[in-house]
N, C-alpha and C positions, 0 to 999 in steps of 0.2 A: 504494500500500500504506500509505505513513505517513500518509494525510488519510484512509483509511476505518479504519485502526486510530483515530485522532483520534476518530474519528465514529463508532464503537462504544464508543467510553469517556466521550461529551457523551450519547450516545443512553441507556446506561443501569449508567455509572458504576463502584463500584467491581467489581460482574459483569463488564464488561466488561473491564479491567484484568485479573481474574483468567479467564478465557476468551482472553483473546488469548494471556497466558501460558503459557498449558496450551497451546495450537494451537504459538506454540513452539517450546516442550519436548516437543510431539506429533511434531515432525521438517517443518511448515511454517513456514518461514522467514522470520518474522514480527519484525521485529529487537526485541530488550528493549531496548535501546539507545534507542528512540522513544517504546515505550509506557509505560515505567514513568516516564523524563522529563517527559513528556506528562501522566500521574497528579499529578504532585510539582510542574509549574505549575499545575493546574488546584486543587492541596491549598493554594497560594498566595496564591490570588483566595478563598480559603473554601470551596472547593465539597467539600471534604472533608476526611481528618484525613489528613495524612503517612504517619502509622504504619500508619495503617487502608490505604492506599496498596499500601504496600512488604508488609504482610501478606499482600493480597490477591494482588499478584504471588509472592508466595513461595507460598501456596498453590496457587495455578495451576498455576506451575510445577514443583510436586511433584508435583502429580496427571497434569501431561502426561507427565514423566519416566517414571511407571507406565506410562501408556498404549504408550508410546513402548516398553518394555522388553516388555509381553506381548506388543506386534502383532511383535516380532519371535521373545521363548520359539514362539508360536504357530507361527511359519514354521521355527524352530528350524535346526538344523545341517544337516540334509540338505537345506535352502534354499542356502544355502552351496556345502554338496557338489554341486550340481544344477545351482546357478547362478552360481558364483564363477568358474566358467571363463571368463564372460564379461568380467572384468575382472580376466582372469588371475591368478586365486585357484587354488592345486594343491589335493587335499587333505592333502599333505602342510604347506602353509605353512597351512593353517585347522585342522590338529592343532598344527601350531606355535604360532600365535596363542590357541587354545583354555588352551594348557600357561602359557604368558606371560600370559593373563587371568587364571587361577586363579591364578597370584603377585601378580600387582601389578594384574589390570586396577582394581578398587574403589573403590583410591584414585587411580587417573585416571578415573573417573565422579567425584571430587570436586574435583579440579585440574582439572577441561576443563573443567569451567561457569568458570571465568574467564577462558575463554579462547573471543574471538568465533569465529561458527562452528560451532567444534567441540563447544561446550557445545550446541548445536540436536542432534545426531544420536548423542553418548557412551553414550546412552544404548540405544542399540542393539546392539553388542557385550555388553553386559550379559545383554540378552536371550537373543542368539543362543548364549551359552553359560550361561544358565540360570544364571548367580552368584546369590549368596544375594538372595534381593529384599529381608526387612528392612534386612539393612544399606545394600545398594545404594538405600533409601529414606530411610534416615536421612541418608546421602552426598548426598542429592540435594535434602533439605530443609537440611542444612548448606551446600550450594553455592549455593543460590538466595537466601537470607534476607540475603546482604551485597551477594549483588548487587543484586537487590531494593532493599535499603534503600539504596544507594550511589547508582543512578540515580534513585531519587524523592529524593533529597537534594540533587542535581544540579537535579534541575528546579525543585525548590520553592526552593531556594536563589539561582538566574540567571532564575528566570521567563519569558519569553520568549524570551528570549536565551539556554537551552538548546539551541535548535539549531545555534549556532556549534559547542559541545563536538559535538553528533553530528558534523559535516562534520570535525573534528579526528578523531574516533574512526574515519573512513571506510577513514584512513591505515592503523588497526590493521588494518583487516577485508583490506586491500588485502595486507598484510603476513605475514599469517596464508596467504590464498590462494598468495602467491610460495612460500610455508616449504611447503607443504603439495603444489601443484606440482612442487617440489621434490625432497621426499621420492619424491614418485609417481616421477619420473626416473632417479632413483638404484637403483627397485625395478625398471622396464623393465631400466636400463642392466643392472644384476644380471644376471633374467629371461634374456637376449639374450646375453649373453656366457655363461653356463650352460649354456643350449644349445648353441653354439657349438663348445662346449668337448668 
C-alpha cells in the first residue's frame, strides 16, 4: 500500500496527493500518515511547493469526507435498522446514538480527524443521521488542513528519514485499536449481562 500510494504521487503529483486523500476520507484505509509525509519529502528535493502539498491533501480530504457522508445519508437509518443486528446494534441503542449525534456528534467529526483510524470512517455517523452537511463540511475542512499541513511539515522537514516518525506513529494506531477493542468489550460485556438479567 505505502510504495503504490509513493507511486501515485511520483506518477502524477500533486493529483495524486489529493486523490489518495479523498480514497481516505472515502473510508479506504489508505494511511495520511505516509502520503502527505511522502508529499512534504518529495516538496524537499523541489518537486513541489509544501503549501501547495498540504493544500492539496486538505482538499482531498474534504471532498472524501463528502463522499464518505452521502454513501452513507444514501443507505440512511433503516441501513442501520436492517442491518445493525449484525453487530448487535438494537434499534433502541441507534435511536440512542441518533439522540447523542444531534448533541454532540459534529464536533466529534472534528476531534476524530486527529485521531488515527477513526478520522478514516467519522464521517459516516454523520451521514447515517443526516446532521447538517454544511457544517459537518466546514468541520471536516477545519480537521484536515492541520493535519495536512503537520504531516507535509514532517516530511519536508526529516526528508527521508520521515519514515522512522511513521514506525513511531505505528504505536498510536496500535493504541487506538486496544482503546477501541476495548470499548467494543465493555458494550458485549453490557449487551450479555442485560440479557441475562
Amino acid at each position: 500500500m505505502k510504495a503504490w500510494a509513493e507511486g501515485v504521487i511520483q506518477a502524477i503529483g500533486l493529483p495524486g496527493v489529493a486523490l489518495l486523500m479523498l480514497l481516505d476520507s472515502a473510508n479506504i484505509p489508505i494511511p495520511s500518515e505516509v502520503i502527505m509525509p511522502f508529499g512534504g519529502m518529495m516538496s524537499a528535493e523541489g518537486k513541489f511547493n509544501w503549501h501547495a502539498v498540504a493544500w492539496a491533501g486538505t482538499i482531498g480530504s474534504t471532498i472524501g469526507s463528502g463522499v464518505s457522508y452521502w454513501v452513507a445519508a444514501l443507505l440512511g437509518k433503516d441501513f442501520l435498522l436492517k442491518y445493525g443486528k449484525f453487530v448487535l446494534l438494537r434499534p433502541k441503542e441507534i435511536a440512542h446514538s441518533e439522540h447523542w449525534f444531534e448533541k454532540y456528534g459534529l464536533k466529534v467529526t472534528l476531534w476524530g480527524r486527529f485521531i488515527p483510524i477513526v478520522r478514516t470512517f467519522i464521517s459516516l455517523p454523520a451521514g447515517f443521521f443526516k446532521a447538517n452537511f454544511g457544517i459537518f463540511m466546514v468541520y471536516a475542512f477545519l480537521g484536515a488542513l492541520p493535519w495536512c499541513y503537520f504531516w507535509t511539515y514532517v516530511g519536508f522537514r526529516l526528508g527521508q528519514n520521515w519514515t522512522e516518525v511513521e514506525k513511531w506513529f505505528k504505536y498510536l494506531d496500535i493504541l487506538v485499536v486496544l482503546g477501541l477493542l476495548y470499548l467494543i468489550f465493555r458494550f458485549l460485556k453490557y449487551r450479555f449481562a442485560k440479557a441475562q438479567a
